[in-house]
GULUMMI-98656 format. One record per atom (N, C-alpha, C): residue in three letters; atom name; x negated, y negated, z negated. Coordinates in steps of 0.1 Angstrom, whole numbers. Each point is the difference from the previous one (the first is absolute). Layout:
(node 'ALA'; 'CA'; (X; Y; Z)) ...
***
This chain:
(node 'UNK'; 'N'; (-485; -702; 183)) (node 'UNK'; 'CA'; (-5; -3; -13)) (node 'UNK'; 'C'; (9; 7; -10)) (node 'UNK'; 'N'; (-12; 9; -9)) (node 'UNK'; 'CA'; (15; 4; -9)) (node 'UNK'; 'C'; (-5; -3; -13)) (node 'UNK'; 'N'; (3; 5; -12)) (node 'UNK'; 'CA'; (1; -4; -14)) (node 'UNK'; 'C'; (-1; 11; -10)) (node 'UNK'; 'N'; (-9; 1; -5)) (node 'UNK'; 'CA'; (0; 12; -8)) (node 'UNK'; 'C'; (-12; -4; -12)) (node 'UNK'; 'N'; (4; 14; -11)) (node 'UNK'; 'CA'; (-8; -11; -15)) (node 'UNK'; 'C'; (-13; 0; 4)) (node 'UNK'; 'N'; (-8; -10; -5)) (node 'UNK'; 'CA'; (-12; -1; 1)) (node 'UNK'; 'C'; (-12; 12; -11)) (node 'UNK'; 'N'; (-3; 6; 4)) (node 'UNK'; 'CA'; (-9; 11; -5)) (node 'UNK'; 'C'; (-16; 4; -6)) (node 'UNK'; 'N'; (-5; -6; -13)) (node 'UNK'; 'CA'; (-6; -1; -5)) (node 'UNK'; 'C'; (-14; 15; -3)) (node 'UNK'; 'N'; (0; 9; 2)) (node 'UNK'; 'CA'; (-13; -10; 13)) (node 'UNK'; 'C'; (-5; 3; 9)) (node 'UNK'; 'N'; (14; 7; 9)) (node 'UNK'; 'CA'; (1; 4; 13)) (node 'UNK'; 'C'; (0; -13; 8)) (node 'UNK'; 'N'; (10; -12; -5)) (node 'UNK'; 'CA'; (-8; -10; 8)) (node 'UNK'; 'C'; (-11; -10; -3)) (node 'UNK'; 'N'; (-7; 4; -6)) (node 'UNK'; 'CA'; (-12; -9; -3)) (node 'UNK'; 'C'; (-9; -1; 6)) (node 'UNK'; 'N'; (-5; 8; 11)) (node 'UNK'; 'CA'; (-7; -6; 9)) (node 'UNK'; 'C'; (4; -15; 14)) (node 'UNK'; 'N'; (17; 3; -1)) (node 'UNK'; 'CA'; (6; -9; 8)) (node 'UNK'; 'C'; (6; -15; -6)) (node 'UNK'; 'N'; (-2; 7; -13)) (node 'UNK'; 'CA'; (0; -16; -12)) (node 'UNK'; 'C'; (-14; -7; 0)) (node 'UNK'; 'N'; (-15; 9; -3)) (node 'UNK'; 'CA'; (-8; -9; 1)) (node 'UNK'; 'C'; (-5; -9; 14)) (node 'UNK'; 'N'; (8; 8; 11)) (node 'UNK'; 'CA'; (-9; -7; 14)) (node 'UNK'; 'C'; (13; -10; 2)) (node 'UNK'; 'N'; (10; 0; -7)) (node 'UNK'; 'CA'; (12; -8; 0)) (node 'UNK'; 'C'; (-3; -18; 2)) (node 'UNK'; 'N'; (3; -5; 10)) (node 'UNK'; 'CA'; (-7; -14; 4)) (node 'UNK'; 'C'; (15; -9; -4)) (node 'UNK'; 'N'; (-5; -3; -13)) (node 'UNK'; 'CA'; (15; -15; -9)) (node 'UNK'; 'C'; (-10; -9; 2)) (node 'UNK'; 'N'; (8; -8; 4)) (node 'UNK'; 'CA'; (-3; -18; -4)) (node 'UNK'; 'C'; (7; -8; 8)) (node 'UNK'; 'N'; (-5; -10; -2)) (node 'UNK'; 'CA'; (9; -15; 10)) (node 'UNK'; 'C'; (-4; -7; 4)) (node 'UNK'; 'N'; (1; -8; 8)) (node 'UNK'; 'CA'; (-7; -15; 6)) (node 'UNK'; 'C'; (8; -8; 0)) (node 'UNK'; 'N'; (0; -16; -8)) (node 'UNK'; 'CA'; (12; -8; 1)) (node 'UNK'; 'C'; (-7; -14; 3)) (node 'UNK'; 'N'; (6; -11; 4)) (node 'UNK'; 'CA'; (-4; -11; 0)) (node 'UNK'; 'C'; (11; -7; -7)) (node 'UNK'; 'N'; (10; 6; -8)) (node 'UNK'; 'CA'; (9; -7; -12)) (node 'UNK'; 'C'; (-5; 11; -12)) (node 'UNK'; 'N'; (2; -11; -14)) (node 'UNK'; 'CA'; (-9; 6; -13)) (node 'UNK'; 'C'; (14; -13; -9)) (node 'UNK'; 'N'; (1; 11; -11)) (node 'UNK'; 'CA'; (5; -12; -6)) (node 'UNK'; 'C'; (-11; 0; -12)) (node 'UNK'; 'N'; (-2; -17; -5)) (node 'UNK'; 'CA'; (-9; -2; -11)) (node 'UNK'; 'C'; (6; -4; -7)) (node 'UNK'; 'N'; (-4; 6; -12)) (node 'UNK'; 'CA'; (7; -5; -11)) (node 'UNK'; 'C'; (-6; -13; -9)) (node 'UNK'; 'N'; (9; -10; -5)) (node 'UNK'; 'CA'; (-4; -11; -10)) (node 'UNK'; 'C'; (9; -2; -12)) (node 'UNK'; 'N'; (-6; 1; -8)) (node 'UNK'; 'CA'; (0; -2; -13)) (node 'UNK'; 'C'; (4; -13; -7)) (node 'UNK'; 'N'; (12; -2; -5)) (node 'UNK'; 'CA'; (13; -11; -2)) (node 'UNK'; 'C'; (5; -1; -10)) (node 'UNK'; 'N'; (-12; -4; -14)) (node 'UNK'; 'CA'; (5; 1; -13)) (node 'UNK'; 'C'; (-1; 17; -2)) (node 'UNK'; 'N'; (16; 1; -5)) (node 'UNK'; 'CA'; (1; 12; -6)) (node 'UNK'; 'C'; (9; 12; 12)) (node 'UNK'; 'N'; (-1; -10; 10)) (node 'UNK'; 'CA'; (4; 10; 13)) (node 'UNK'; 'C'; (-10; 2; 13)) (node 'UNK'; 'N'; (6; 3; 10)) (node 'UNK'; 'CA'; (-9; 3; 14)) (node 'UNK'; 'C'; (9; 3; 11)) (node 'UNK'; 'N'; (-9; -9; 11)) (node 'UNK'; 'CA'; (10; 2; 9)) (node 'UNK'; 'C'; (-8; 8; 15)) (node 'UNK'; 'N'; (1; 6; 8)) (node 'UNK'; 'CA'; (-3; 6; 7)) (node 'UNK'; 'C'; (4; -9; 16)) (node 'UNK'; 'N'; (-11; -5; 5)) (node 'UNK'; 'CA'; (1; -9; 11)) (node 'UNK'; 'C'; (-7; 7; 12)) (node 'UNK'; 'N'; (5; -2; 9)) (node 'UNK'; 'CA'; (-6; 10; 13)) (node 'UNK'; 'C'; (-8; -9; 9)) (node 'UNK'; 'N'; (-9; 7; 0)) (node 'UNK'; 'CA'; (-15; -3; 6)) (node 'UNK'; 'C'; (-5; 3; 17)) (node 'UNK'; 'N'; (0; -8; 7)) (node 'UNK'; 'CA'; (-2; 6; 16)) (node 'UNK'; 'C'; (-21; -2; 0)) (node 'UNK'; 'N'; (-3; 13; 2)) (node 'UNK'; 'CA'; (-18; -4; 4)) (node 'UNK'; 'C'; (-3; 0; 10)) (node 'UNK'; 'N'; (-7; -6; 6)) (node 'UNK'; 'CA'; (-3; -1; 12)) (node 'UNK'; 'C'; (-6; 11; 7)) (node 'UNK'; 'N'; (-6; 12; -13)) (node 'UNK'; 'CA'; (-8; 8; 3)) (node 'UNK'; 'C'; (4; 13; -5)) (node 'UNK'; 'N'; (1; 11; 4)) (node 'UNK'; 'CA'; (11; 7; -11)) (node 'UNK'; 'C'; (-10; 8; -7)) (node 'UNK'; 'N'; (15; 5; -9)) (node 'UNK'; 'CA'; (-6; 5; -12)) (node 'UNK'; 'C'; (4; 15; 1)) (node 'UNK'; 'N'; (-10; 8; -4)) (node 'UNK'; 'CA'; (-3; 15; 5)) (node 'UNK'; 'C'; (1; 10; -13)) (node 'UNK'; 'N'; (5; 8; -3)) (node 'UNK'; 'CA'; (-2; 8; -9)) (node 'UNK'; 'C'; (0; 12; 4)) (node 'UNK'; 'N'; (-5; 10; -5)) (node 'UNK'; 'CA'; (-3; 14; 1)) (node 'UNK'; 'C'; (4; 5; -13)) (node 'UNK'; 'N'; (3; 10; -2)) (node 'UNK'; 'CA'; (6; 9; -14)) (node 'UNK'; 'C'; (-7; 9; 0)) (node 'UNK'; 'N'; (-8; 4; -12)) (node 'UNK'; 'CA'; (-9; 11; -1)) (node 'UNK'; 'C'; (7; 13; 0)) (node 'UNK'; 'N'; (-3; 10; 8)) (node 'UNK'; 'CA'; (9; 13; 0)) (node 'UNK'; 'C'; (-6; 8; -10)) (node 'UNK'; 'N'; (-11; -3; -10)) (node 'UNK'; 'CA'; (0; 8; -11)) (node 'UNK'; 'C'; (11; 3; -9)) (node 'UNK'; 'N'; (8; -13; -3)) (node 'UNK'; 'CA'; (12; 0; -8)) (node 'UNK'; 'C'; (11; 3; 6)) (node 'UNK'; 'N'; (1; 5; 14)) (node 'UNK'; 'CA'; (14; 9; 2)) (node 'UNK'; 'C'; (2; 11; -4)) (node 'UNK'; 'N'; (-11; 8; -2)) (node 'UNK'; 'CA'; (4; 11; -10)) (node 'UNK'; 'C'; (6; -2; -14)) (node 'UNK'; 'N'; (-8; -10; -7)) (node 'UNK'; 'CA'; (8; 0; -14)) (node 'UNK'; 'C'; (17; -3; -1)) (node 'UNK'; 'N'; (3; -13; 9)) (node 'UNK'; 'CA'; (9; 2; 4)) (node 'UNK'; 'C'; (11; 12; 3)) (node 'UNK'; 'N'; (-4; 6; 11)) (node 'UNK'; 'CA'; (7; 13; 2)) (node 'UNK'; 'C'; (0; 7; -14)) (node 'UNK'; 'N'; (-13; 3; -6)) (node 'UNK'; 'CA'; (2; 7; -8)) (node 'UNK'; 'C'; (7; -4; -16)) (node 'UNK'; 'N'; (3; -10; -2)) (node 'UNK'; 'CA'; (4; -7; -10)) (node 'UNK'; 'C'; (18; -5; 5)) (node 'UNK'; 'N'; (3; 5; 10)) (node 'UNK'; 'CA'; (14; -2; 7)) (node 'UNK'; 'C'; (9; 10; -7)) (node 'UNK'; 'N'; (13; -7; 0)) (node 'UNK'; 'CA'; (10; 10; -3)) (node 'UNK'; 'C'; (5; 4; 11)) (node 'UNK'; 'N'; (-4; -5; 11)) (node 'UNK'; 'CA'; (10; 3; 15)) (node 'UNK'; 'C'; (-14; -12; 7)) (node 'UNK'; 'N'; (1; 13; 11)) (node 'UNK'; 'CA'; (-13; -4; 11)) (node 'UNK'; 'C'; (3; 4; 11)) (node 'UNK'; 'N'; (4; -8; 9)) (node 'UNK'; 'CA'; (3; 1; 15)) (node 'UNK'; 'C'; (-7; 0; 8)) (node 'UNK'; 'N'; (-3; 10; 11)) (node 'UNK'; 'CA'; (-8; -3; 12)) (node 'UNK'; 'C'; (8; -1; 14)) (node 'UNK'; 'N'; (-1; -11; 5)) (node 'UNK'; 'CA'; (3; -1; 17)) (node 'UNK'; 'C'; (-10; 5; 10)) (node 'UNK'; 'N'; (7; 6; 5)) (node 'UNK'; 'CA'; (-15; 8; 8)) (node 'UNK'; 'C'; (3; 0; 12)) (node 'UNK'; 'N'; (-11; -2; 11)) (node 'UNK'; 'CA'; (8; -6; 15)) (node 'UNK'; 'C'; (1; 11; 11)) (node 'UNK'; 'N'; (5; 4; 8)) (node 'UNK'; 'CA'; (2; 6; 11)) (node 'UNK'; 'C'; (-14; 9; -1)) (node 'UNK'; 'N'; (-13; -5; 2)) (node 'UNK'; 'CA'; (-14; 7; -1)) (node 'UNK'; 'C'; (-2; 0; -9)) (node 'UNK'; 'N'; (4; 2; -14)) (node 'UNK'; 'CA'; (-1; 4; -12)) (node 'UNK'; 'C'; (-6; -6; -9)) (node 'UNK'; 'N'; (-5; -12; 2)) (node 'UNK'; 'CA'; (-8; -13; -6)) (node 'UNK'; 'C'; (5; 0; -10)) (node 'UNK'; 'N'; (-2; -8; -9)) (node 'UNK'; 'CA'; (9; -5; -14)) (node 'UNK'; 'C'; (3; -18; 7)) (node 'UNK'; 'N'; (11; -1; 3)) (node 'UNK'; 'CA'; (3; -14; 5)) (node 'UNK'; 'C'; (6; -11; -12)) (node 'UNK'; 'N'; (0; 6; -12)) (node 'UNK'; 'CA'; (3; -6; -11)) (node 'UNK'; 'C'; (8; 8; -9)) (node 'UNK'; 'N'; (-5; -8; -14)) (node 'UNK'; 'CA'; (6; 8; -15)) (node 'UNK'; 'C'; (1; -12; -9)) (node 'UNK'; 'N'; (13; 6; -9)) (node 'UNK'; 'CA'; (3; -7; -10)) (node 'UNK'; 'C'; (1; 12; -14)) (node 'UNK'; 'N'; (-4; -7; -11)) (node 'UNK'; 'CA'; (2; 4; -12)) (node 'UNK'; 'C'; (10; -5; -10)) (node 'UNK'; 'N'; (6; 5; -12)) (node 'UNK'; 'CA'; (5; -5; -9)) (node 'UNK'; 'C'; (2; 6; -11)) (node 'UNK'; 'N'; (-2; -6; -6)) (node 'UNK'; 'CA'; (-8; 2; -17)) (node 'UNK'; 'C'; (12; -7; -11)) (node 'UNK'; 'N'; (6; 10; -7)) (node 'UNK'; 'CA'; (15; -4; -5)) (node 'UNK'; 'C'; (-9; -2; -16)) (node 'UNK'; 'N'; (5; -12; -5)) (node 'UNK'; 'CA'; (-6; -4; -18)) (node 'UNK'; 'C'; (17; 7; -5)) (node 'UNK'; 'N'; (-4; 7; -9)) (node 'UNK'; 'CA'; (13; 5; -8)) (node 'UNK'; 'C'; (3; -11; -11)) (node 'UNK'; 'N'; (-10; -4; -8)) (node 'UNK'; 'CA'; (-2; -14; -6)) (node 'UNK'; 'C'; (12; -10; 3)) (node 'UNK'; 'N'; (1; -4; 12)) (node 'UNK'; 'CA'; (4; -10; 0)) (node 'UNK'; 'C'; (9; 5; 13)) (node 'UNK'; 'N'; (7; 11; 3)) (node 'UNK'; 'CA'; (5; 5; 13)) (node 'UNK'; 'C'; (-1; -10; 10)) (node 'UNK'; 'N'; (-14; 0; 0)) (node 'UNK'; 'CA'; (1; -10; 19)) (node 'UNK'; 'C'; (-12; 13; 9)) (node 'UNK'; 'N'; (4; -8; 10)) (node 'UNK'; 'CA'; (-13; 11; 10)) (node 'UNK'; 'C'; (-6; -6; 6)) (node 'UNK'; 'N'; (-15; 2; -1)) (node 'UNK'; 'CA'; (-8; -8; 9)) (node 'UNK'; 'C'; (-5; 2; 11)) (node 'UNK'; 'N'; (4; -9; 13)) (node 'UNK'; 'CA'; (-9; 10; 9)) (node 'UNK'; 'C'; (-9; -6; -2)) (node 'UNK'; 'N'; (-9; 11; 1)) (node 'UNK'; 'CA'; (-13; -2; 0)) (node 'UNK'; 'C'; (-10; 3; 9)) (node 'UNK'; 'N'; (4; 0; 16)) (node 'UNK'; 'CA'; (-8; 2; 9)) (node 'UNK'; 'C'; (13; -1; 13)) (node 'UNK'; 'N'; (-7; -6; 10)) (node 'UNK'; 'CA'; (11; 2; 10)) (node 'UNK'; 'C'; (-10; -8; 15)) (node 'UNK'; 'N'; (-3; 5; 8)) (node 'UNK'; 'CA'; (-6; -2; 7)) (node 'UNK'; 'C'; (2; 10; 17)) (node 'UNK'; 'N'; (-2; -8; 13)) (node 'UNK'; 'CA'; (2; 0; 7)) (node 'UNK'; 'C'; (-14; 2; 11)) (node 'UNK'; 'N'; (-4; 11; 9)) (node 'UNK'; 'CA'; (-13; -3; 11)) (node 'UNK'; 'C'; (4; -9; 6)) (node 'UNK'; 'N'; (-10; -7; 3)) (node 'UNK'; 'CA'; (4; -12; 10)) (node 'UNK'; 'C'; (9; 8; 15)) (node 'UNK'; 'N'; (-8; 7; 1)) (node 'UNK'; 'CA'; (5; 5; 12)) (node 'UNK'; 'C'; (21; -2; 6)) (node 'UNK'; 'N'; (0; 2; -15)) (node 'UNK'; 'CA'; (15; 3; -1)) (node 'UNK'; 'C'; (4; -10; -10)) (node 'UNK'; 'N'; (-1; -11; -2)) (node 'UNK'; 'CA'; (4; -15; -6)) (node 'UNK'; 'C'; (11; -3; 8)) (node 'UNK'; 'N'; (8; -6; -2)) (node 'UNK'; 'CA'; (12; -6; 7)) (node 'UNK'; 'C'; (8; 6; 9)) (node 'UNK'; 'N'; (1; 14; -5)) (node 'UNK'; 'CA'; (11; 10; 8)) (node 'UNK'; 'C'; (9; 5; -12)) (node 'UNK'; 'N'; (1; -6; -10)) (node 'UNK'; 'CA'; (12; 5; -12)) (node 'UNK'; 'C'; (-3; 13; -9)) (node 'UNK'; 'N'; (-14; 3; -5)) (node 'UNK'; 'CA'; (-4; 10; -8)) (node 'UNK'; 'C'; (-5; -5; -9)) (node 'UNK'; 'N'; (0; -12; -3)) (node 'UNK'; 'CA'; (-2; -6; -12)) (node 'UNK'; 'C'; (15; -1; -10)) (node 'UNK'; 'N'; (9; -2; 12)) (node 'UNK'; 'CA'; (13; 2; -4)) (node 'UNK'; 'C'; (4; 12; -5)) (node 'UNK'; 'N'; (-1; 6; 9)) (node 'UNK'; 'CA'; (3; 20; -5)) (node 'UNK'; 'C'; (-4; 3; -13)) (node 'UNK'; 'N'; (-14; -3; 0)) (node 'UNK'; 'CA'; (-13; 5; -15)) (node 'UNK'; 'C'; (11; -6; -13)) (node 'UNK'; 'N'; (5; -17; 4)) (node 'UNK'; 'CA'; (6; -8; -10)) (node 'UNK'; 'C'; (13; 5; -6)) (node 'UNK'; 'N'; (5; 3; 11)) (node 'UNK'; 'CA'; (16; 4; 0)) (node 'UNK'; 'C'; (-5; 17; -8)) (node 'UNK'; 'N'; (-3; 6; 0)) (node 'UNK'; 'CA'; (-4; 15; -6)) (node 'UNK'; 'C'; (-2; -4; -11)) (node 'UNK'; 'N'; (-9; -5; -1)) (node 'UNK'; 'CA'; (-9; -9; -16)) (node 'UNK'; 'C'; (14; -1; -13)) (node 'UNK'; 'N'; (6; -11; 9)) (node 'UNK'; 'CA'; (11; -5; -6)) (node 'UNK'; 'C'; (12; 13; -6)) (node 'UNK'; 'N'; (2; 6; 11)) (node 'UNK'; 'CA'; (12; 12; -2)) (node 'UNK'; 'C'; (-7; 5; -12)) (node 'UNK'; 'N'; (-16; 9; -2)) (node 'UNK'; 'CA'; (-6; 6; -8)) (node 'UNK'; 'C'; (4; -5; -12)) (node 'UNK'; 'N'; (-2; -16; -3)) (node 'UNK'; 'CA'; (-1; -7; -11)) (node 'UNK'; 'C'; (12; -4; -7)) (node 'UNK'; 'N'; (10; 2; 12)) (node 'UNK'; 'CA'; (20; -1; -6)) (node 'UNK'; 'C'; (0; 15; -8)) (node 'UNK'; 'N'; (-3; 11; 12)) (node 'UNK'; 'CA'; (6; 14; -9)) (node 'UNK'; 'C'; (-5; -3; -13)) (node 'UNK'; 'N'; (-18; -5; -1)) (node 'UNK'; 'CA'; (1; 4; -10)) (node 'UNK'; 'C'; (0; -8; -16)) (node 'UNK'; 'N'; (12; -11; 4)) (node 'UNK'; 'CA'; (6; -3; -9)) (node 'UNK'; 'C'; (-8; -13; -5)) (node 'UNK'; 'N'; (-12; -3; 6)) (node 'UNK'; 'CA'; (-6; -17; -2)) (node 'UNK'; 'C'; (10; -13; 5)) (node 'UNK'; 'N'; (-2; -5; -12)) (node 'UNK'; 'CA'; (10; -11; 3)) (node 'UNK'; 'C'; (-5; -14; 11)) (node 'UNK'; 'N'; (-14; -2; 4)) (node 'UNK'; 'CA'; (-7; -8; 8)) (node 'UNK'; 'C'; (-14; 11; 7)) (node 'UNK'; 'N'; (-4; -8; 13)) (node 'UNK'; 'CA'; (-9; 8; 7)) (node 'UNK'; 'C'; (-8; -13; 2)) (node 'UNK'; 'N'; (-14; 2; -5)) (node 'UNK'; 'CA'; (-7; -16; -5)) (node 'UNK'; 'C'; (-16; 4; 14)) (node 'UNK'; 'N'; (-6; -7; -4)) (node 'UNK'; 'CA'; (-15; 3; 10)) (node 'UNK'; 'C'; (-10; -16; -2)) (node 'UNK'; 'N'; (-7; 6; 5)) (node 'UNK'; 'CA'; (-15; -10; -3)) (node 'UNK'; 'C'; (-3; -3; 14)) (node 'UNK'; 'N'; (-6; -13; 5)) (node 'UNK'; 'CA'; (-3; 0; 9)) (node 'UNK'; 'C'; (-10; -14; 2)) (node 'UNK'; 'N'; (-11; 0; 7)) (node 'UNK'; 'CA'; (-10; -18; -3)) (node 'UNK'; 'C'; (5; -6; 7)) (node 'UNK'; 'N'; (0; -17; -10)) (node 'UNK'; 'CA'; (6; -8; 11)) (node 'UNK'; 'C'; (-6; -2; 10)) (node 'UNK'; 'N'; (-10; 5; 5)) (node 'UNK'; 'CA'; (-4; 0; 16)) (node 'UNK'; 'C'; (6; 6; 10)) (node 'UNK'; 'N'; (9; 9; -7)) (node 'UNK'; 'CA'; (6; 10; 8)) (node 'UNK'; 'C'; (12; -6; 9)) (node 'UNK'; 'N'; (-3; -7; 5)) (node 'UNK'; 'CA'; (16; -8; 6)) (node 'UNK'; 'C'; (9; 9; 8)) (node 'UNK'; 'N'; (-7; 6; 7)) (node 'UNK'; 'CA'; (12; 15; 4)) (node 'UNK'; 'C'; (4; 5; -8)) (node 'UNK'; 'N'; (-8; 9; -5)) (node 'UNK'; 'CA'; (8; 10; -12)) (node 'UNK'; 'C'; (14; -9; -9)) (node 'UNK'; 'N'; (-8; -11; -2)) (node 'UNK'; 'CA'; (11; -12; -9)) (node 'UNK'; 'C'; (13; 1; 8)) (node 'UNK'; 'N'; (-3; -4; 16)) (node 'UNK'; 'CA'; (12; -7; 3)) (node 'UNK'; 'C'; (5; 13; 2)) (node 'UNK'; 'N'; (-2; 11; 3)) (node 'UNK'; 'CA'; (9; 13; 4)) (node 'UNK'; 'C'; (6; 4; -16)) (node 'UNK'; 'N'; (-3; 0; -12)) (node 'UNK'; 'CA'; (5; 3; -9)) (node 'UNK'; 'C'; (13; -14; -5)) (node 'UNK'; 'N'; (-1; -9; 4)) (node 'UNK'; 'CA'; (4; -12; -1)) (node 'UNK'; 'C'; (16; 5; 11)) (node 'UNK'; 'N'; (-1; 4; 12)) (node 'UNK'; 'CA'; (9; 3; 9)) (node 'UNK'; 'C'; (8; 12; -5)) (node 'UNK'; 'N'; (-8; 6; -7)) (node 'UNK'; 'CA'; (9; 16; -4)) (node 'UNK'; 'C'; (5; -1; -17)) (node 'UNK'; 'N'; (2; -13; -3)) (node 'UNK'; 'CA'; (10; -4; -11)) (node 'UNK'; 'C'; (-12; -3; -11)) (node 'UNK'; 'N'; (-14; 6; -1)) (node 'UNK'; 'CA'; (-4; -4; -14)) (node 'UNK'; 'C'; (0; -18; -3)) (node 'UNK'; 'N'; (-3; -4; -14)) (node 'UNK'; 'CA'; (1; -9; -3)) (node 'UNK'; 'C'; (-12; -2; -5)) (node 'UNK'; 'N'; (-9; -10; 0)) (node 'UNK'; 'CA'; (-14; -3; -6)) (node 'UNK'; 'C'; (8; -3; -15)) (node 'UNK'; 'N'; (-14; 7; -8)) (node 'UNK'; 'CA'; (7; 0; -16)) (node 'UNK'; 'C'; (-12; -2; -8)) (node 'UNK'; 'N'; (-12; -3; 3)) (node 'UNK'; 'CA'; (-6; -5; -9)) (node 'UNK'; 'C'; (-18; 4; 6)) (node 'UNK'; 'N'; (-11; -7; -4)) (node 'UNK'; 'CA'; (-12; 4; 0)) (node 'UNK'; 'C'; (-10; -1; -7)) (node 'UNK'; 'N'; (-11; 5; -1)) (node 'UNK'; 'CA'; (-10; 1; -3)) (node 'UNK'; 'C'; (-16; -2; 3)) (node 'UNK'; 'N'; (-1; -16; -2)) (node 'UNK'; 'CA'; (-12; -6; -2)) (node 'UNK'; 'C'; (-18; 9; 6)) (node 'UNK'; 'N'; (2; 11; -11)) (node 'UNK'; 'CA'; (-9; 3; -9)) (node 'UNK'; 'C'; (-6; 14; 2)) (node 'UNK'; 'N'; (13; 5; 9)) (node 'UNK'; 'CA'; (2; 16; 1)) (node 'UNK'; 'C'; (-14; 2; 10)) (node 'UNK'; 'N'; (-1; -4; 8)) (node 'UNK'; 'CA'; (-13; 8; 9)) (node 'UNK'; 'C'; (-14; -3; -4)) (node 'UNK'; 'N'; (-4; 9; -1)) (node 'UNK'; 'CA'; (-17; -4; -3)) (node 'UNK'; 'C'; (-10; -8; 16)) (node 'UNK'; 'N'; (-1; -14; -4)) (node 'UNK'; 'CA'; (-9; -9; 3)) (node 'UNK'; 'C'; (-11; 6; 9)) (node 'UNK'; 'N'; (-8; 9; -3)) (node 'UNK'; 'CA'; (-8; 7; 9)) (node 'UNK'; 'C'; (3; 5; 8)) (node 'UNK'; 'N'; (10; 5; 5)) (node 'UNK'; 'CA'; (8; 15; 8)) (node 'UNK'; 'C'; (8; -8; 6)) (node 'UNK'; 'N'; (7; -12; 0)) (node 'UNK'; 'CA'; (9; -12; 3)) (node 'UNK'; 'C'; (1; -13; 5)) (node 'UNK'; 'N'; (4; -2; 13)) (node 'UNK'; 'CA'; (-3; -11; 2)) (node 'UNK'; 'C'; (9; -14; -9)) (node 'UNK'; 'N'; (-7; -14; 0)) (node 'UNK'; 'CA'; (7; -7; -9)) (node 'UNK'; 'C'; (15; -4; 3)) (node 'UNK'; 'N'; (1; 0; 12)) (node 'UNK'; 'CA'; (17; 1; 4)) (node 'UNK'; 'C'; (7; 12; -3)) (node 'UNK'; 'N'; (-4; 7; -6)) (node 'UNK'; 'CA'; (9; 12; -7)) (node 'UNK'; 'C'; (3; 1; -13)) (node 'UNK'; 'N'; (16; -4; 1)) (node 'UNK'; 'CA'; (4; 3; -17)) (node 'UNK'; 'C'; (10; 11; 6)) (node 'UNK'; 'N'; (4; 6; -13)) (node 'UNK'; 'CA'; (12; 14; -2)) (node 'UNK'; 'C'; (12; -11; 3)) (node 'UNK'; 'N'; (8; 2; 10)) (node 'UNK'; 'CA'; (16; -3; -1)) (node 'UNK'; 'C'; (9; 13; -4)) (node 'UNK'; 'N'; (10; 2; -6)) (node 'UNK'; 'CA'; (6; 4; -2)) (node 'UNK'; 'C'; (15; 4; 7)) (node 'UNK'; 'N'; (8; 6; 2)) (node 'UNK'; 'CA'; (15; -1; 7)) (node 'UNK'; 'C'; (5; 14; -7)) (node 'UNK'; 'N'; (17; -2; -1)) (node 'UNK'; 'CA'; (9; 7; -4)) (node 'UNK'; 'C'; (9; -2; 5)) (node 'UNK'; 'N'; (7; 15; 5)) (node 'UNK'; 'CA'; (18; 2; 6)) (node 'UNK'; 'C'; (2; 5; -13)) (node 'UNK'; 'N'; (11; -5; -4)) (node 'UNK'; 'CA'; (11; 8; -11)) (node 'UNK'; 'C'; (5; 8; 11)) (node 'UNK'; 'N'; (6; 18; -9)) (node 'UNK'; 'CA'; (6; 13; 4)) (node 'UNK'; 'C'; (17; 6; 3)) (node 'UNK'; 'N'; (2; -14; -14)) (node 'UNK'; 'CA'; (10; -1; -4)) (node 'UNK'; 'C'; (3; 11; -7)) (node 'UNK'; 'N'; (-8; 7; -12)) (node 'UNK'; 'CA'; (3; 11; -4)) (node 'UNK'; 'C'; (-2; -5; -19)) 
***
């Protein structure tokens, strides 16, 4: 497995056939508590499945300040991450970070993150923030393990049609210390 930038739009035929998503049978749901919210974790009996449309990995890549590609021994794209620096407010977002199943749970979600991260210290952002649905209970708990801190969400952010009802925007942030 090696690492090299992700290439816009030499790799875009290996972005669109790019197979993201998840299956979980933990979800956290959110409930609504006055003027707060608490996020309680949910076991279903039946799991919950998402697919990620690979139309939007291009914009991604292409709206990236730094775009990584993992690419595997047979030359596959085994996973990519993005990150999208706000000068605004010097934080960085990643904004894409995703793993082939094939290669889930061998530490290239780690590598992508750890790269991510370095990108986002050089370049002088003081936090590295990301979006992710509370359905996502992987994604959550591996961002959760690699220091971020849940920092806030949004209700309102996904469009209802395109969304299932157990999906709100969670939020998470590592400070850079910069």
């Amino acid at each position: 497995m090696h690492l090299r930038p992700l290439d816009f739009p030499r790799d875009a035929e290996a972005l669109s056939a790019f197979d993201a998503g998840y299956d979980t049978h933990l979800l956290y749901r959110v409930e609504r508590q006055g003027l707060a919210f608490a996020l309680v974790e949910e076991r279903r009996a039946e799991p919950f499945r998402k697919r990620y449309d690979a139309e939007g990995f291009a914009e991604d890549v292409e709206d990236a300040d730094f775009a990584l590609a993992a690419v595997a021994e047979d030359g596959s794209l085994a996973g990519f991450a993005c990150v999208r620096l706000e000068e605004w407010n010097r934080s960085a977002e990643l904004s894409a970070l995703f793993v082939a199943p094939a290669h889930k749970g061998q530490g290239l979600g780690r590598r992508l993150l750890d790269e991510a991260t370095t990108f986002a210290r050089a370049s002088d952002a003081r936090c590295l923030w990301l979006e992710t649905q509370s359905s996502n209970h992987p994604a959550i708990s591996f961002y959760l393990k690699s220091g971020f801190a849940f920092s806030g969400l949004n209700t309102a952010l996904y469009d209802p049609r395109e969304t299932a009802p157990e999906e709100v925007a969670l939020f998470f942030s590592q400070p850079l210390g910069a």
